[in-house]
N, CA and C of each residue as an Amber inpcrd file, in Angstrom:
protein
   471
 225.6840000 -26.8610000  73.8140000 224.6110000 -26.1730000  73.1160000
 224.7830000 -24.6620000  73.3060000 224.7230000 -24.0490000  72.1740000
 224.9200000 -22.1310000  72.5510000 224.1730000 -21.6170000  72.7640000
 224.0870000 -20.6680000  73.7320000 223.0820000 -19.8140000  73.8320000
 222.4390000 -19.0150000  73.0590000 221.1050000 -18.9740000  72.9940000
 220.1530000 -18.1800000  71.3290000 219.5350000 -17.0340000  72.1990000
 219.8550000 -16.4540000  71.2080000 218.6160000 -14.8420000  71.3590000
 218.3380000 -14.7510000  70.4000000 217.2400000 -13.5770000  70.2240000
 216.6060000 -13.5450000  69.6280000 215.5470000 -11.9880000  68.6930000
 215.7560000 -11.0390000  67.9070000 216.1050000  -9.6300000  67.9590000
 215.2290000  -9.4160000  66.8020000 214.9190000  -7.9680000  67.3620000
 214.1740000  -7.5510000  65.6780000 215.0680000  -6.4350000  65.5010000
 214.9290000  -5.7870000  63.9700000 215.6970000  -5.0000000  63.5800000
 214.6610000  -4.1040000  62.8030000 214.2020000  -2.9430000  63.2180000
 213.3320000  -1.9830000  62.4720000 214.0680000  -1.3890000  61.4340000
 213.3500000  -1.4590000  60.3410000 214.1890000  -0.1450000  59.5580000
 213.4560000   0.6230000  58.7950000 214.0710000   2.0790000  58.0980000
 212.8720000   2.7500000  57.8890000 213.2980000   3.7180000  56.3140000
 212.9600000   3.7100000  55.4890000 213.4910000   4.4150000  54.3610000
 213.1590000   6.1560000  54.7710000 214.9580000   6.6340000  54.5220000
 214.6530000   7.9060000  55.1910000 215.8560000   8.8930000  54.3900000
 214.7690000   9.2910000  53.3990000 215.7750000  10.0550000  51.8180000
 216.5690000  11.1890000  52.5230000 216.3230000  12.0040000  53.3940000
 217.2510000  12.7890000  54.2440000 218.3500000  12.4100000  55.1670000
 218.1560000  10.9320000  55.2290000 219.5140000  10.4200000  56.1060000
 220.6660000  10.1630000  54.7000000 221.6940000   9.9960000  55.2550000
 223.0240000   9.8740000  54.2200000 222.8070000   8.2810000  54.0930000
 222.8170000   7.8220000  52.8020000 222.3760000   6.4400000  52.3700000
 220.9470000   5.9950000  52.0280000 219.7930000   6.9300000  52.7920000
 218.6110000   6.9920000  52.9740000 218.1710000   6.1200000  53.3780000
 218.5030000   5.1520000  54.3100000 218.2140000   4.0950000  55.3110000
 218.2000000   4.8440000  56.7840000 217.4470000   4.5380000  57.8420000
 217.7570000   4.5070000  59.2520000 217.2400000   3.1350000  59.9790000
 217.8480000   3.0970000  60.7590000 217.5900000   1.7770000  61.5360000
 217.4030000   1.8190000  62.8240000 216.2480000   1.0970000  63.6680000
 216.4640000   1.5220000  65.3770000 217.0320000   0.4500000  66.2280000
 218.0230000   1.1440000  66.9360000 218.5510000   0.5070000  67.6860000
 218.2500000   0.8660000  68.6200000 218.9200000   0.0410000  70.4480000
 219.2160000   0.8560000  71.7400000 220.5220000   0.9180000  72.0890000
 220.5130000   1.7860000  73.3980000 221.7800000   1.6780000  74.0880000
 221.7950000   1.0280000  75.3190000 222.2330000   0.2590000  75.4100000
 222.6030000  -0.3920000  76.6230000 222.5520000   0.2330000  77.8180000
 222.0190000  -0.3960000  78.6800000 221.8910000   0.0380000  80.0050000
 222.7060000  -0.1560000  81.2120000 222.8350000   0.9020000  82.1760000
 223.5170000  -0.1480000  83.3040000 225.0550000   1.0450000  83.3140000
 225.7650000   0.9950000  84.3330000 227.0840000   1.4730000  84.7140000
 227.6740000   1.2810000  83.7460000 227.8930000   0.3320000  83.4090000
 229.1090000  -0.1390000  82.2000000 229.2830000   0.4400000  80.9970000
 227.9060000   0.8640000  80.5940000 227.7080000   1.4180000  79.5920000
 227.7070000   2.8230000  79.8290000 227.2910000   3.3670000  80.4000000
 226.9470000   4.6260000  80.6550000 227.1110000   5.5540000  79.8280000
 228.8800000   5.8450000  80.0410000 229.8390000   6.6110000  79.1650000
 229.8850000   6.2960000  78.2580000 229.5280000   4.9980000  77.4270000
 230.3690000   4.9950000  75.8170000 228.9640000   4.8100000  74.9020000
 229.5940000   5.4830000  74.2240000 228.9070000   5.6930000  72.9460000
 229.0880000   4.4600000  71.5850000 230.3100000   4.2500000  71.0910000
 230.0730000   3.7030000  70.1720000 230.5390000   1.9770000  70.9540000
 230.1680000   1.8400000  70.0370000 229.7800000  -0.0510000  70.4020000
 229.4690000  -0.4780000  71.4160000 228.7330000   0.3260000  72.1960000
 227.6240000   0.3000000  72.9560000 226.0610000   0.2110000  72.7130000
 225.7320000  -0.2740000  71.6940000 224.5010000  -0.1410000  71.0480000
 224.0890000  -1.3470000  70.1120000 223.0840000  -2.1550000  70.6990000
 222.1020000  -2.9930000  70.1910000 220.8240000  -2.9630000  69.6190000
 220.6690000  -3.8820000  68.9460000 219.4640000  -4.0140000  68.5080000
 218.6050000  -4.8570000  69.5580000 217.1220000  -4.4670000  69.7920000
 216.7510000  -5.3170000  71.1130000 216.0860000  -6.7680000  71.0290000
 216.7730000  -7.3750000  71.7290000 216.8640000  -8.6070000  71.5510000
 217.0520000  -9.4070000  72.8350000 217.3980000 -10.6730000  72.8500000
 216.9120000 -11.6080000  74.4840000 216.9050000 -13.2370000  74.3350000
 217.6770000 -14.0170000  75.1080000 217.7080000 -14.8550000  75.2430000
 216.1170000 -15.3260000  75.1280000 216.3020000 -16.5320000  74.6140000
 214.8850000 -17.6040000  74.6380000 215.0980000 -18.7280000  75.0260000
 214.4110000 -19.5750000  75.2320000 214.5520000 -21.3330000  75.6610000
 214.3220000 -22.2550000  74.5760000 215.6140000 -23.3060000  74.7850000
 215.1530000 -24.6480000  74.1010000 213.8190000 -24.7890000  73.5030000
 213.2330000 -24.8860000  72.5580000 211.8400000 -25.0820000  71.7600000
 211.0220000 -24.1190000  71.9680000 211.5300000 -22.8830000  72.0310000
 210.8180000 -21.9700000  72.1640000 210.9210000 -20.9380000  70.5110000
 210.2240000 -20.4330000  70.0090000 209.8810000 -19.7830000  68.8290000
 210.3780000 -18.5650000  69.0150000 211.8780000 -18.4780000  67.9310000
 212.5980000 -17.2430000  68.2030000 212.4410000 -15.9460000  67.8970000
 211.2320000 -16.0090000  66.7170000 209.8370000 -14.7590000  66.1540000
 209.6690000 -14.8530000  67.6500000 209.2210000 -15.3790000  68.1720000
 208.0930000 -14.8220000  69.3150000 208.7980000 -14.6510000  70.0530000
 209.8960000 -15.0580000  70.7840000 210.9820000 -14.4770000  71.8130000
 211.8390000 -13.3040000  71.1800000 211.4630000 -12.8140000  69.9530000
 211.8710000 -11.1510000  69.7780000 211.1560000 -10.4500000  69.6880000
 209.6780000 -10.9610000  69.4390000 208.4900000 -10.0050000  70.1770000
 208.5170000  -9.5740000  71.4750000 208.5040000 -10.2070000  72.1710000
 208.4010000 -10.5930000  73.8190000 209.8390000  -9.3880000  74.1410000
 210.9850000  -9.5990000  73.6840000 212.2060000  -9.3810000  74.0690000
 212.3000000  -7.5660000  73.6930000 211.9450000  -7.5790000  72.2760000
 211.4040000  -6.1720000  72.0650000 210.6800000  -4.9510000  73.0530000
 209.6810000  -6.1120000  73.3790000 208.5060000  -5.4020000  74.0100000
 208.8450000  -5.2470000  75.5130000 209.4240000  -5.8380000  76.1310000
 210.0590000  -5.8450000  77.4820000 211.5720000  -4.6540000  77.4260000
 211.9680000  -4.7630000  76.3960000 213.2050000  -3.7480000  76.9230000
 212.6910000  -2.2600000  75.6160000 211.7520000  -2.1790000  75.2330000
 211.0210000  -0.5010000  74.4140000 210.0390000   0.0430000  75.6880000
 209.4950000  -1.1260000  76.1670000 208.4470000  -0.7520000  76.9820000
 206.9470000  -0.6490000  76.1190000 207.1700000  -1.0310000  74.8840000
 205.9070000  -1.2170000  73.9070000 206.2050000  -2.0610000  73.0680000
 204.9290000  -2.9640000  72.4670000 205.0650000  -4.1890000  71.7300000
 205.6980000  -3.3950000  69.7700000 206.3430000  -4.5920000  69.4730000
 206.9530000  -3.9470000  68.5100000 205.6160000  -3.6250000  67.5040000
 205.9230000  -2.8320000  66.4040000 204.7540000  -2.3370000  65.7320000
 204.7480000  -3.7620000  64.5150000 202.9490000  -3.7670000  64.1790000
 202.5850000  -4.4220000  63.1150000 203.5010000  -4.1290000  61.6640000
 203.6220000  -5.4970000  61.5860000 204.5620000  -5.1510000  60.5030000
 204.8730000  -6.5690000  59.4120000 205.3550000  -6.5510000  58.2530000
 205.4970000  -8.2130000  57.4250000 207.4040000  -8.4000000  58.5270000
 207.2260000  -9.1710000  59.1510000 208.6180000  -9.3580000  59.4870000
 209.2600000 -10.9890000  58.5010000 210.5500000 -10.6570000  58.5450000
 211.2110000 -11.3470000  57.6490000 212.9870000 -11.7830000  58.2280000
 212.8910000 -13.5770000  58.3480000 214.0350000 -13.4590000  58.9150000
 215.1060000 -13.2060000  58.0330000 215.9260000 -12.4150000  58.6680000
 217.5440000 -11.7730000  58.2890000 218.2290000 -13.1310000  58.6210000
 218.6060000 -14.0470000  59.1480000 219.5250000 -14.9890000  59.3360000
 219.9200000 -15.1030000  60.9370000 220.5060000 -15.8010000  61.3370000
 221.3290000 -16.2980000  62.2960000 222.7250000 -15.9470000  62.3880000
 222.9900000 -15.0230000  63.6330000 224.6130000 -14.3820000  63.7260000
 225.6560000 -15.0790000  64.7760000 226.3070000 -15.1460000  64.4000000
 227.2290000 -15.8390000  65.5120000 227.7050000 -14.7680000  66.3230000
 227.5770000 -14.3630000  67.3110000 228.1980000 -13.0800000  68.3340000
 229.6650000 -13.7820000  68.7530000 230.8950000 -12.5700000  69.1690000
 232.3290000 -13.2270000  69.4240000 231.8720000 -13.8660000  70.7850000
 230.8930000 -13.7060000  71.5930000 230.4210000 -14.8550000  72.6110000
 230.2170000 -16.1100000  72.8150000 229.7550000 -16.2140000  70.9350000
 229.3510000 -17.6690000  70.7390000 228.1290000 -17.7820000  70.8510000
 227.1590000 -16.8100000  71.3900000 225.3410000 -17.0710000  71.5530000
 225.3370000 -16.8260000  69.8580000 224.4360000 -17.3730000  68.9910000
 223.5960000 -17.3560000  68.1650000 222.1840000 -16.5930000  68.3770000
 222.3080000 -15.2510000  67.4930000 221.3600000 -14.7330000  67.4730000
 220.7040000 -14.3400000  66.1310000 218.9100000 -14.6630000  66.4240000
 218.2610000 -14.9180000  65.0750000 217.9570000 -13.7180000  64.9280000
 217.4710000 -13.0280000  64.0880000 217.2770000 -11.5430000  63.3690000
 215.5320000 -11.6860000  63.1750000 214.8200000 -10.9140000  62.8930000
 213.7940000 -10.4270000  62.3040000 213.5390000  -9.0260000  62.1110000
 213.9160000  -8.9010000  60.4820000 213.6190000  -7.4080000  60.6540000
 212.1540000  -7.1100000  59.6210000 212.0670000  -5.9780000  59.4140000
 211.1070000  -5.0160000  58.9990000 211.0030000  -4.1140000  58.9200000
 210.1770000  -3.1800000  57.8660000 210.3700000  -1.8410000  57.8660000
 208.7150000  -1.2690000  58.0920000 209.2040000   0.2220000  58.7810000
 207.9900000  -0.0160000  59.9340000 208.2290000   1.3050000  60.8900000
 207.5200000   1.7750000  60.4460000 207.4590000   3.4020000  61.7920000
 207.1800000   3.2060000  63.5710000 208.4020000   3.4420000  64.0610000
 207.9650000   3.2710000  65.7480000 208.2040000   4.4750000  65.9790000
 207.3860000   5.2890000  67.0820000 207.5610000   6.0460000  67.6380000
 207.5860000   6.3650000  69.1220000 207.4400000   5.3650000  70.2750000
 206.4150000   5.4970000  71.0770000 206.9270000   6.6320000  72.0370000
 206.1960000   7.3220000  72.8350000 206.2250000   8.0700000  73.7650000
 207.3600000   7.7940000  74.7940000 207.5400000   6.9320000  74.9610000
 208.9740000   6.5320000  75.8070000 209.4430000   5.5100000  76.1510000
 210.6560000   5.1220000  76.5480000 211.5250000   4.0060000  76.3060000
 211.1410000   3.7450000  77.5110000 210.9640000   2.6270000  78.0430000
 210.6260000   2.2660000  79.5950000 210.8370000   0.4460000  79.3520000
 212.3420000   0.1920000  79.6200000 213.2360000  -1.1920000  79.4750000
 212.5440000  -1.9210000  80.9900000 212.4990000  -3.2490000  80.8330000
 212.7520000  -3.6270000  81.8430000 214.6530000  -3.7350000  82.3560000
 214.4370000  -4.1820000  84.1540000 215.5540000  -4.3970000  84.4660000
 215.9500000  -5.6080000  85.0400000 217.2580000  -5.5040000  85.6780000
 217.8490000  -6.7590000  85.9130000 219.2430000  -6.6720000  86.9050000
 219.5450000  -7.0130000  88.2480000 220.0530000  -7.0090000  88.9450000
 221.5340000  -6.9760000  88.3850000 222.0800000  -6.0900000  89.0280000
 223.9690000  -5.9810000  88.4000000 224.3300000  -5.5920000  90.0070000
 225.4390000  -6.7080000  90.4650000 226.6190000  -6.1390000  91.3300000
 227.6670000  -5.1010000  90.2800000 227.3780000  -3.9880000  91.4700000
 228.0040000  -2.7320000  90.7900000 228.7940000  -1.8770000  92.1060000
 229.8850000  -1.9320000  91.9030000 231.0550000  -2.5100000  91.0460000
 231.2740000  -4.3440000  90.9960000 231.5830000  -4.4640000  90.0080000
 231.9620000  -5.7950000  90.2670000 232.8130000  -6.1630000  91.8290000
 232.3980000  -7.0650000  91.9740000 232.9860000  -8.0590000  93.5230000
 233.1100000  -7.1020000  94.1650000 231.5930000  -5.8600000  94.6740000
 231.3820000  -5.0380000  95.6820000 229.9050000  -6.0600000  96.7980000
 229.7940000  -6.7630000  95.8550000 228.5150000  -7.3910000  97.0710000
 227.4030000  -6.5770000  96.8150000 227.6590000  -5.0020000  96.2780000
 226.5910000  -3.7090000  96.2570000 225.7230000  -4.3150000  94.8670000
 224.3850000  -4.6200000  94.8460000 223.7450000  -4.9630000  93.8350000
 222.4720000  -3.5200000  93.6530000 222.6960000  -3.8840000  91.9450000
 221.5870000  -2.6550000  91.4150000 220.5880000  -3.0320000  90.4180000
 220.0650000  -2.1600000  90.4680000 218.3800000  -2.7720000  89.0590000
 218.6480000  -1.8850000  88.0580000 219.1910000  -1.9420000  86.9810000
 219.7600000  -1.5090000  85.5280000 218.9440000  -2.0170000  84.3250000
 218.4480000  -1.0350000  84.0770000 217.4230000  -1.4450000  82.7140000
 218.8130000  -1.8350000  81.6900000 217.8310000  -2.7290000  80.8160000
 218.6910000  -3.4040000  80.0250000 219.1950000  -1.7460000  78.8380000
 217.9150000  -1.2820000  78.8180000 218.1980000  -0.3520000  77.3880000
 218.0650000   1.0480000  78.1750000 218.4080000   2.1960000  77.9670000
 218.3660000   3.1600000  78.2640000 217.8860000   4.1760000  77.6980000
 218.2880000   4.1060000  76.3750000 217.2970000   4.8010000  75.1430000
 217.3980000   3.8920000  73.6680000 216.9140000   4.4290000  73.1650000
 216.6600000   3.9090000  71.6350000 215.8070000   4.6250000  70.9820000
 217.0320000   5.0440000  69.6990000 216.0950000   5.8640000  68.4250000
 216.3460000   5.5900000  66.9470000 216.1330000   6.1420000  65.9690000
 216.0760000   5.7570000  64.4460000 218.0310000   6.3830000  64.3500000
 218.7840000   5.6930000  63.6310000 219.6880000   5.9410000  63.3760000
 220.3260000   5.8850000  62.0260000 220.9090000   6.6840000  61.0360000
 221.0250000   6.7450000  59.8030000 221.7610000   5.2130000  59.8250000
 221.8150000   4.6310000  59.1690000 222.7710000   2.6130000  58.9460000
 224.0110000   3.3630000  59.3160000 224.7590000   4.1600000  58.4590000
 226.1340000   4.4770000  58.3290000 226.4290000   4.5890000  60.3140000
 225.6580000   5.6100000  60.9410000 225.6670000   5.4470000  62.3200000
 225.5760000   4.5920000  62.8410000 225.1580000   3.7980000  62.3500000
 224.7610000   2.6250000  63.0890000 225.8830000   1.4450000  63.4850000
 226.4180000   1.6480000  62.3190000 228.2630000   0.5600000  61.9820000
 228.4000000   1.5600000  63.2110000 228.8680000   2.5340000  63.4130000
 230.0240000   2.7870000  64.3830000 229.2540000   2.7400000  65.8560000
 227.9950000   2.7520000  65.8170000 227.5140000   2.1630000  67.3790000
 227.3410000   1.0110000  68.0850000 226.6230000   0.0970000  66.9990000
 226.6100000  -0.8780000  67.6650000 227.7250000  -1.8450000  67.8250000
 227.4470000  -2.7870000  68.6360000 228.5350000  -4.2590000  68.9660000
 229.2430000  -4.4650000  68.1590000 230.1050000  -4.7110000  67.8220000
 231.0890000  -5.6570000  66.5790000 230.2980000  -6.5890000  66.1860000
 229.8620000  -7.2660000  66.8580000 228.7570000  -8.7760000  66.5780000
 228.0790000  -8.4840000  65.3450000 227.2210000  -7.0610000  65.9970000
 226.1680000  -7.2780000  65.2170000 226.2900000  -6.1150000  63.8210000
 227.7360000  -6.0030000  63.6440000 227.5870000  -5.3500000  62.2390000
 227.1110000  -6.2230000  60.8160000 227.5820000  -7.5970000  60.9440000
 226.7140000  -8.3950000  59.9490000 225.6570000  -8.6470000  59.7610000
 224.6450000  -8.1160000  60.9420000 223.4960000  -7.7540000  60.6690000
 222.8780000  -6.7600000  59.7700000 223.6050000  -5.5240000  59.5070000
 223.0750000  -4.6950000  58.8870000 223.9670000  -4.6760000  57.6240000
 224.8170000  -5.7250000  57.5810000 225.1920000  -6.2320000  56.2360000
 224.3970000  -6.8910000  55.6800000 223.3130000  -7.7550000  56.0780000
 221.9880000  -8.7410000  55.8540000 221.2950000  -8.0750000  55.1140000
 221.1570000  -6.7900000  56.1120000 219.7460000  -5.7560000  55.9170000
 220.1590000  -5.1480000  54.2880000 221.4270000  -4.9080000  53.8410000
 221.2150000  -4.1780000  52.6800000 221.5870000  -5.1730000  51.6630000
 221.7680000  -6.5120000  51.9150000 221.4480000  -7.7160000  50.8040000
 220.0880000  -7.7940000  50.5410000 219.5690000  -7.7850000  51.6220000
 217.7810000  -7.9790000  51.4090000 217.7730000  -7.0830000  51.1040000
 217.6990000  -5.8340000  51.0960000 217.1700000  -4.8290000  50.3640000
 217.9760000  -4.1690000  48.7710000 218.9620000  -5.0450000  48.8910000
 219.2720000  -4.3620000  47.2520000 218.7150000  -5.8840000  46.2530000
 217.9070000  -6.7690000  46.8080000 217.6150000  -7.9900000  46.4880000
 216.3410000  -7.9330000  45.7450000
């Protein structure tokens, strides 16, 4: 059985960005990430459980790594992605103004360096802001560029 997560994808019509789309993503948290910039960057999202409601485990998942519940909004699923991991992850996006005052992720224990025994508390996300789409291909995961291939089927739809 593969592992599911579960993600929303904000987006925001924005005639001054190039394409006039932006989309919010984060950046990954933690040592590993630190330094890199591109494909280092997700949309926020989170494992869920067996019979558990994958709308509501990207509420939950949202709201735990923004540090605020995602904003009211018509959400609409984008589809199911296969990541090169093999987890299946479900989409919900929407378009929808976030702003909040600050990113405050939860965290999660990392031995750092690997096989040092030395363990650390690394927020999952580190920041996250509105990003023109075109930026967005060159930041985030490989995974999840068919996501924002979704996003402009539904929207030229």
């Amino acid at each position: 059985m593969p592992v599911r997560s579960a993600g929303i994808l904000l987006y925001r019509r924005a005639p001054a960005a190039p394409g006039g789309l932006e989309v919010w993503i984060a950046h990954m948290g933690g040592p590993f990430w630190a330094r890199k910039d591109e494909r280092a960057w997700s949309i926020p999202k989170g494992e869920y459980a067996e019979g558990e409601d994958p709308f509501e485990a990207a509420l939950r998942e949202f709201a735990e790594e923004m540090g605020s519940p995602a904003p009211q909004a018509d959400y609409v699923p984008l589809g199911e992605f296969r990541q090169p991991s093999g987890k299946l992850l479900a989409v919900f996006a929407a378009e929808a103004e976030f702003a909040p005052d600050r990113i405050a992720s939860n965290t999660f224990p990392l031995e750092w360096p690997k096989g040092s025994g030395r363990m650390l508390e690394v927020p999952e996300t580190d920041r996250a802001e509105w990003l023109p789409e075109a930026v967005a291909r060159v930041k985030l995961v490989r995974g999840q560029i068919p996501i924002l291939d979704a996003l402009a089927q539904l929207l030229a739809g």
